[in-house]
N, C-alpha and C positions, 0 to 999 in steps of 0.2 A: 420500366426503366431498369438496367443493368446496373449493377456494383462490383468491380471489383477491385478488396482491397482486404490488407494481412489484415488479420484478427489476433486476439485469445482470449478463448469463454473462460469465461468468471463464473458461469453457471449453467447446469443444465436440470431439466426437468422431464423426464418421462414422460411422455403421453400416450395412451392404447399400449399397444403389444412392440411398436416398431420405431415409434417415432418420438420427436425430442424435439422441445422448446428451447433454443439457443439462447445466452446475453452475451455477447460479444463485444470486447473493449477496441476500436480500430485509432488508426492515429487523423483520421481527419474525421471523421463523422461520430465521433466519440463512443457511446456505448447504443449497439443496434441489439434489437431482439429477434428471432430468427427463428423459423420453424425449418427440420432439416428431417423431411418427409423420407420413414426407410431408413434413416442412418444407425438406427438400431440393431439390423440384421446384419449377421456377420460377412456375408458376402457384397454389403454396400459400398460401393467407394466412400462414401461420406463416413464411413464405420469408425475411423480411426483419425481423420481428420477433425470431427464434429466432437472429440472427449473433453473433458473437465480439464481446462489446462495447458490445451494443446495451443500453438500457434501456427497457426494455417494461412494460406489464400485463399478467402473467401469470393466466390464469386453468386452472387446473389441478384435476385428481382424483386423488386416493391410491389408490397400488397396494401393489403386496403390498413390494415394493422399491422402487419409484419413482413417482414421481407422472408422469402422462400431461400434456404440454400440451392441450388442447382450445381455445384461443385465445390468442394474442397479440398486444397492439397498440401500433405504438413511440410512445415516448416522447420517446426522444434517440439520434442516432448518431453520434457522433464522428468525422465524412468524415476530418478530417485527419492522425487517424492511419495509416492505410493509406497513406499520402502519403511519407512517412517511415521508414529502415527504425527509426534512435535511439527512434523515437516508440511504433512497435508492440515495437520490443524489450522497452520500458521498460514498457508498458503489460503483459506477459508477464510481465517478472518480477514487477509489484506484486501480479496474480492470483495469482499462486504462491504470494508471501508472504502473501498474504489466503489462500487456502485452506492452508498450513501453519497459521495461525493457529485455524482452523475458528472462526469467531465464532459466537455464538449470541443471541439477546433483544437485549437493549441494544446490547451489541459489535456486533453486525448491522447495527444501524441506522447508529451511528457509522462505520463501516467502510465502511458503504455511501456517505456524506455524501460521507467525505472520498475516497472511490478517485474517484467520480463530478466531484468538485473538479475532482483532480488529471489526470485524463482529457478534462475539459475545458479546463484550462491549456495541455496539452499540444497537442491538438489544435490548439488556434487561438495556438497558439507566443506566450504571453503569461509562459511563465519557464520559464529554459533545463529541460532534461530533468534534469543533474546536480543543481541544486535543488528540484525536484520530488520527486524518488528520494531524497533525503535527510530529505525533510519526513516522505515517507510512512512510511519505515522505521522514525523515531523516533515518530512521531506511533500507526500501526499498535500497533507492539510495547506503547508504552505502554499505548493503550487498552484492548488484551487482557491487561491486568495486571500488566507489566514494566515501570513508571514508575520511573522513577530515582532518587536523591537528589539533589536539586540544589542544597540551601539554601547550603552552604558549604563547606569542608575539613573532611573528618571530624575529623584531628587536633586543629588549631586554631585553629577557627570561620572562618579569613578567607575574606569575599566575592567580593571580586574587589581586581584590580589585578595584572598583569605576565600568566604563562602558568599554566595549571592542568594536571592530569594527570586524565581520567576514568576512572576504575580498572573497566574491560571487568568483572573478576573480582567486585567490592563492588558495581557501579553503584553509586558514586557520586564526590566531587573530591575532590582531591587537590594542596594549592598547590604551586609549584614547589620548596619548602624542606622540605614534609614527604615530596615524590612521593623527591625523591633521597635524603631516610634512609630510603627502601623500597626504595632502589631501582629506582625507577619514573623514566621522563621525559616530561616535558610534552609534549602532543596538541592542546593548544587555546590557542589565543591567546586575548587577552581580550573580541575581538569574536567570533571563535567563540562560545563560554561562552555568552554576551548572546543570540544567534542560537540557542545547544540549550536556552538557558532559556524564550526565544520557542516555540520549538515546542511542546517539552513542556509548558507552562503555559498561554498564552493559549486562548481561547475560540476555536471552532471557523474562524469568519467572519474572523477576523487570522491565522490560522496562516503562511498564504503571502506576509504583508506588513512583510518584513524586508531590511535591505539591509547586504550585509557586503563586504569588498574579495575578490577571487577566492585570493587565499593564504587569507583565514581560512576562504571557502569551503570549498576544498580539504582545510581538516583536518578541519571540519565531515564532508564528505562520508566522510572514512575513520573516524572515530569511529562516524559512523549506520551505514554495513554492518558495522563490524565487529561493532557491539552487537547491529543484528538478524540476524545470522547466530549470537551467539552465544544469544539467546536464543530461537531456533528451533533450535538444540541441532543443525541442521547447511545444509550451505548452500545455498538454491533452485539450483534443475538448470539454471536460466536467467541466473543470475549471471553466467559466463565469457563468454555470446554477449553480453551486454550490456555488461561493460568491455570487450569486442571493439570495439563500437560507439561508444560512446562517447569513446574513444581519440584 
């Protein structure tokens, strides 16, 4: 059986002297694994379509395990992440979290949009890595079914105004008067909040056009890993190199 349909590996793996074990994210058949026979050797056509990164059109045959490349041709290559170590790091761990995720049908496609986004942001340094890596993690997690509650304070209804508490354990808020009879302490300032509401709700095409002061940032950013770490039930192998990095 034939395949043809745009990819971008999220991973590749060496095999022998010439050839590579593809994982490829596509928008309808979610994430395929690929053996892309030869596309090691400089003179392959596959050579440059088949990299870490790349988005191609993949044209592919089903095997008994894996689908065989038989063509690829790119699409898009992200030059300016190899430029950068923060860049490729970041671009490592969203793969990761994309294939913890394993998306499939819809999720695929979605997933696809936005890592392709965010790969391109990055590259061409149009918003910093730390916000990037935030969008994705909130935005990812949700998409594959972990959407939060956001409307208000479970306890009692308030929307906003002062600090909230995002309860990692409930996903969902928490104002500062009911987080302390729990026990809980506030995580989000109220331009935070405005910023996790941005993410998780708006339509694809706005998600990355938000602007918050770097404190509210910064809590932003520890609410997002912390949630998708918790709801990937444990925490990408590429996490520590990349607060290494980012540092």
């Amino acid at each position: 059986m034939q395949l043809v349909t745009p990819g971008l590996v999220l991973r590749e793996v060496k095999v022998g002297e010439s050839d590579r074990i593809l994982t490829i994210l596509t928008p309808e058949h979610g994430v395929l694994s690929c053996t892309a026979k030869g596309s090691l050797r400089l003179k392959s056509k596959l050579f440059s379509a088949c990299g870490l990164f790349c988005y191609s059109e993949f044209t592919l045959f089903a095997g008994r395990t894996l689908y065989t490349v038989d063509d690829a041709q790119v699409k898009n290559v992200f030059h300016g992440l190899a430029n950068r170590l923060d860049a490729m790091a970041l671009a490592m761990y969203m793969a990761e979290v994309t294939l913890m995720l394993s998306p499939s049908g819809k999720e695929g496609e979605t997933l696809l949009r936005l890592m392709l986004n965010s790969l391109y942001l990055l590259s061409e340094k149009k918003a910093l890595p730390r916000k990037i890596k935030a969008i994705y993690e909130l935005r990812a997690v949700s998409e594959a079914g972990f959407m939060p509650n956001l409307l208000c304070c479970r306890e009692c209804g308030k929307y906003q105004g002062g600090s909230f508490c995002f309860d990692l354990t409930a996903s969902d808020l928490l104002c500062e008067d009911c987080a302390a009879k729990q026990g809980l302490a506030p995580n989000l300032d109220e331009a935070a909040l405005t910023a996790l509401r941005h993410i998780i709700l708006v339509e694809d095409r706005r998600v990355f056009g938000y602007t918050i002061p770097p404190e509210s940032q910064r809590l932003l950013n520890a609410v997002a890993e912390q949630y998708a770490c918790r709801q990937l039930d444990k925490t990408p192998k590429t996490l520590e190199f990349l607060q290494t990095v980012l540092e």
